[in-house]
C-alpha positions in Angstrom: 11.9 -109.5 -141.1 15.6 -109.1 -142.5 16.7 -110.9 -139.7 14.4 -114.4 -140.7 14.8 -113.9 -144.6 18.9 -113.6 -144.0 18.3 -116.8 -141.6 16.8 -118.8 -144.4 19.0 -117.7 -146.7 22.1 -118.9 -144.6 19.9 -122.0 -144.1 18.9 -123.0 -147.3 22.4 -122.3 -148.7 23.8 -124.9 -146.1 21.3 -127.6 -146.9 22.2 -127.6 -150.9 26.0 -126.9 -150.8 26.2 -130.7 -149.6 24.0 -131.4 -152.7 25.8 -129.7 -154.9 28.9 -131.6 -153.7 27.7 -134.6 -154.3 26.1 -134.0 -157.6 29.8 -132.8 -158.8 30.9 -135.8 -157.8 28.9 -138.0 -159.7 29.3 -136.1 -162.8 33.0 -136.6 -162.4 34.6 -139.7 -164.9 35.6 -142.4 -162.6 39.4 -142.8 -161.9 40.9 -145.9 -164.1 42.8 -148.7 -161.8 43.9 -150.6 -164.7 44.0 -154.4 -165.0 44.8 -156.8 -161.6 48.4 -158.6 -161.4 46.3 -161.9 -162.0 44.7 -160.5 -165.2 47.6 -159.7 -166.8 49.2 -163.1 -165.5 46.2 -165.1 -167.1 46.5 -163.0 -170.2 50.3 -163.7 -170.3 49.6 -167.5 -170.1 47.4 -167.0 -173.0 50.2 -166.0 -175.1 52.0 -169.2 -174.5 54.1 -168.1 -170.6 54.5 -171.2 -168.0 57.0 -169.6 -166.2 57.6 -166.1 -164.9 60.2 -164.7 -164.1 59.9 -160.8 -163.2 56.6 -158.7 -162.9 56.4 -155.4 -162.7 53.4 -152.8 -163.1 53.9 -149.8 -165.1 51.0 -146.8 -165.6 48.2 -149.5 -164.8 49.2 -151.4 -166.9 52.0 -154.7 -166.6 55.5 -155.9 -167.5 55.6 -159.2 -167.5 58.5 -160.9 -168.4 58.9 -165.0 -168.5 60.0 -168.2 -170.6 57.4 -170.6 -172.8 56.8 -173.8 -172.6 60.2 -174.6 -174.5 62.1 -172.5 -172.2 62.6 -169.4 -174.5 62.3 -165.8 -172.9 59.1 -164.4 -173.4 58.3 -160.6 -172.2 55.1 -159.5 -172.5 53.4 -155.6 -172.3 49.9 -155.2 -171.2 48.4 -151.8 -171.2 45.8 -150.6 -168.4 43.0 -151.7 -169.9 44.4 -155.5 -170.6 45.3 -154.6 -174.3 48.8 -156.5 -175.3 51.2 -153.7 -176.7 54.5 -155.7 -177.2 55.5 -159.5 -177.4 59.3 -160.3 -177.7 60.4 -164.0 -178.1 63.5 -165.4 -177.9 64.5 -167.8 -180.6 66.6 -170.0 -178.3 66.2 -170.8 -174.9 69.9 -169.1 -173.6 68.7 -165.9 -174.7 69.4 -163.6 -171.5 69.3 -160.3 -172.6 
């Protein structure tokens, strides 16, 4: 009798630890990718960049940096949720900081 109710136990123990598992799992908060290189490059052109020039991505989010349609430098932050943190415009288009 011991013998069957210790087999049951083991049993019933192995059937729900995958269960359990899995129910973790799904309570866990999903891990954030950030926005795609062509998100932030369409949210960059929003703000007025024909051209870039360097792109780099930084914490899922992008650095984006660029000249306008007059041919002023334009660098552009977007965070990893496609928020714009920082826009810095030259006022002439030799600016090469």
């Amino acid at each position: 009798m011991r013998l069957h109710l210790l087999t049951l136990t083991v049993a019933a123990l192995a059937f729900s630890l995958p269960a359990s598992v899995t129910a973790q799992d799904r309570e866990r908060p999903a891990v954030r990718q950030g926005i795609s290189e062509a998100r932030a490059l369409q949210i960059a052109r929003g703000y007025g960049m024909v051209r870039v020039d360097e792109i780099e991505q930084d914490d899922g989010g992008w650095e984006i940096e660029g000249r306008d349609q007059r041919g002023r430098k334009l660098e552009i932050d977007i965070n990893r949720d496609g928020r714009v943190t920082r826009v810095d415009r030259a006022n002439d288009r030799d600016d090469d900081d």
